[in-house]
Phi, psi and omega in degrees: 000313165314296189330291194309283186325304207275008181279292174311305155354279205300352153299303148343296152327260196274016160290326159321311174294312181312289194304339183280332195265315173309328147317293183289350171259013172320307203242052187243158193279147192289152188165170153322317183285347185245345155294341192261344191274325169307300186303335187272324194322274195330271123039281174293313222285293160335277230286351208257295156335302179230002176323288177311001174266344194259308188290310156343289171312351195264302181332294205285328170331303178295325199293308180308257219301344183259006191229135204281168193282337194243156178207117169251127210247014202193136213294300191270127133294324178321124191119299177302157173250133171251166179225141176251141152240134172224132227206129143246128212211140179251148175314135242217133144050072175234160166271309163280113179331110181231124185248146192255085192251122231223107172226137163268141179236098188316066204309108170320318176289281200254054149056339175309135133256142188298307192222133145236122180227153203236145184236169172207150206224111187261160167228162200305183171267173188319335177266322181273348122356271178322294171293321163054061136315105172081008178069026160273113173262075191275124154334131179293304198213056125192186202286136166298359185218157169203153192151156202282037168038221157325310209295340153303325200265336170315322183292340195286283193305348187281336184234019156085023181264140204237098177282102157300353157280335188263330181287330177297317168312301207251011154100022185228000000 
């Protein structure tokens, strides 16, 4: 039911801005100059709104895309007993909350890691705070989150590697 009121609220929103840029070009003579100056309104007002969603999204695009998500650190895999560690840490001079997830995979024996792989994960900008669907403040347009998903522990089983906290748990 909040969802719905602040879904109207933002509706609200914009219907405000059209009146507000149709305000502020009241007293410009009709023409080209008072279209474009209606049209810069409408433009900033939006951009005031998502902006931070937009420029944020371009920062987590660069963190995803330019870094590979697996990272294997070591000639042989085969085999091995592992220890997993994982660490999350939030990122410095983001526009957008961008947290940073770090997870290792330890060789028991010679302390080496083995496998590192890193996922990173956002939460939307201010207007999505504010609407807070469903108690997520998730980006409007795009996924919050990147990073190998399944395919670390897939890496694990293709090559026989035995996470040992997890083999201890569950018994295999």
């Amino acid at each position: 039911m909040i969802g719905i009121i602040f879904f109207a609220c933002l509706i609200f929103l914009v219907i405000f801005i059209f009146w507000f840029a149709k305000w502020c070009t009241y007293y410009i003579k009709p023409g080209m100059t008072k279209f474009w100056s209606y049209i810069a309104v409408v433009f900033t007002c939006y951009m005031a709104l998502i902006g931070d969603e937009i420029i944020g999204g371009i920062q987590f695009g660069y963190l995803c895309y330019n870094r590979p998500s697996i990272e294997v650190l070591v000639d042989e895999l085969e085999g091995r007993k592992v220890r997993l560690h994982s660490e999350r840490n939030l990122l410095s001079n983001t526009l957008l909350e961008i947290s940073k997830g770090t997870s290792k995979a330890v060789d028991v024996d010679t302390n080496e890691v083995v496998i590192q792989s890193m996922t990173y994960r956002v939460d939307g900008g201010w207007l999505s705070h504010w609407i807070d669907f469903n108690g997520h403040a998730n980006p409007f347009f795009f996924d919050n989150s990147c990073g190998p998903g399944k395919k670390f522990r897939a890496l694990m089983k293709t090559h026989n590697i035995k996470d040992v906290d997890y083999t201890k748990h569950h018994g295999q």
